[in-house]
C-alpha positions in Angstrom: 109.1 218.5 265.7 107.9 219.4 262.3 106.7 222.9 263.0 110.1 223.9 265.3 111.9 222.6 262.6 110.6 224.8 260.2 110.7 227.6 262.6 114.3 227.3 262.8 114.5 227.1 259.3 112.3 230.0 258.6 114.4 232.3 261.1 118.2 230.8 259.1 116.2 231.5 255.3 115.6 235.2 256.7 118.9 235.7 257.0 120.5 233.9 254.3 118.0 235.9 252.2 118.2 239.4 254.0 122.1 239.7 254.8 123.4 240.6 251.4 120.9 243.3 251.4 122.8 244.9 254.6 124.0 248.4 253.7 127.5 248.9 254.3 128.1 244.7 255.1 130.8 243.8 252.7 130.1 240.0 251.7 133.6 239.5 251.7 134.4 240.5 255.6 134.9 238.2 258.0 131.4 239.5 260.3 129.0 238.7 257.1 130.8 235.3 256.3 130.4 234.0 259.9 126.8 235.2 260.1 126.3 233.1 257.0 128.0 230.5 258.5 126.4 230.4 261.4 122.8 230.3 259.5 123.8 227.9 257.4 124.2 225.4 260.3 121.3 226.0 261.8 119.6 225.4 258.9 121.3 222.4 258.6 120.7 221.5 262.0 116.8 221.6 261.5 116.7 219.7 258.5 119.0 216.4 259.3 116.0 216.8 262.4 114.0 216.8 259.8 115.0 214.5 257.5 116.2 211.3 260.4 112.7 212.0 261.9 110.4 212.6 258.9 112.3 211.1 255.3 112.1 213.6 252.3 110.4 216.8 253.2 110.0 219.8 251.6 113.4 222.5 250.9 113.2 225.6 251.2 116.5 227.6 250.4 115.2 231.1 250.8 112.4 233.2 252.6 109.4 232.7 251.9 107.2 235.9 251.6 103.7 235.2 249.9 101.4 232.1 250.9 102.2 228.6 249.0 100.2 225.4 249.3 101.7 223.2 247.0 104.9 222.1 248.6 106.4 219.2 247.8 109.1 216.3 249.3 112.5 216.7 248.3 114.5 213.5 248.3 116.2 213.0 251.6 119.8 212.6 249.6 119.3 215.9 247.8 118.4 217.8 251.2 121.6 216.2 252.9 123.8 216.8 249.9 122.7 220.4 250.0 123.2 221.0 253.8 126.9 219.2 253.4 127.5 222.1 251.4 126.0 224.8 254.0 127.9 222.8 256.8 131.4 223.0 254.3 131.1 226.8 254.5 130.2 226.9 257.7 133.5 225.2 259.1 135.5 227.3 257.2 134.1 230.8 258.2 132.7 230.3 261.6 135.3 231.0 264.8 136.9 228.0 267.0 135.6 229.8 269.9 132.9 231.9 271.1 130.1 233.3 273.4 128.0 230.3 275.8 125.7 229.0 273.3 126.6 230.4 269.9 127.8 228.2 267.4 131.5 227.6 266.9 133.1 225.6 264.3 133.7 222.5 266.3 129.6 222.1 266.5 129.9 223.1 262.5 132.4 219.8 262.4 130.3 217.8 264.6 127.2 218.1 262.5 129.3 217.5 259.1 130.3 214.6 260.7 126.7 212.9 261.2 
């Protein structure tokens, strides 16, 4: 659980990290704020896995590029706080409906709700 986890969360920090850098993606469209959205709840997804399995663990908000050892717990409260916010935008930019599979803003509401 731990290390899928932190796959996911690797693969949602890449692109919170690596979208604004998109040439010619305007943050303010509606294609960039949905991908957002929809990284933000997987991210969010992983780490209330995370959290209900494990207790505090450690955050990471953005990609990670260069080795680190020293991580450290974050409090559970503060990671759940933080991914209440992810999940906030999320409902309000991702679509009611989409492809098999993809996330859709009544998953985005379902999670919130937890």
């Amino acid at each position: 659980f731990w290390y899928e986890g932190y796959k996911g969360i690797k693969y949602a920090n890449t692109i919170i990290t690596n979208l604004p850098k998109v040439e010619g993606l305007d943050s303010t469209s509606a294609f960039y704020k949905q991908m957002m959205g929809m990284a933000y709840f997987h991210r969010a997804f992983r780490y209330m896995w995370l959290v209900f399995s494990f207790g505090d663990v450690p955050l990471l908000t953005k990609e990670v590029t260069t080795p680190k050892f020293n991580y450290m717990p974050t409090s559970r409260s503060v990671i759940l706080e933080k991914m209440t916010g992810d999940l906030e935008y999320a409902v309000a930019n991702v679509p009611a409906t989409g492809e098999f599979g993809s996330v859709t803003k009544g998953a985005c509401m379902q999670l919130l709700v937890k």
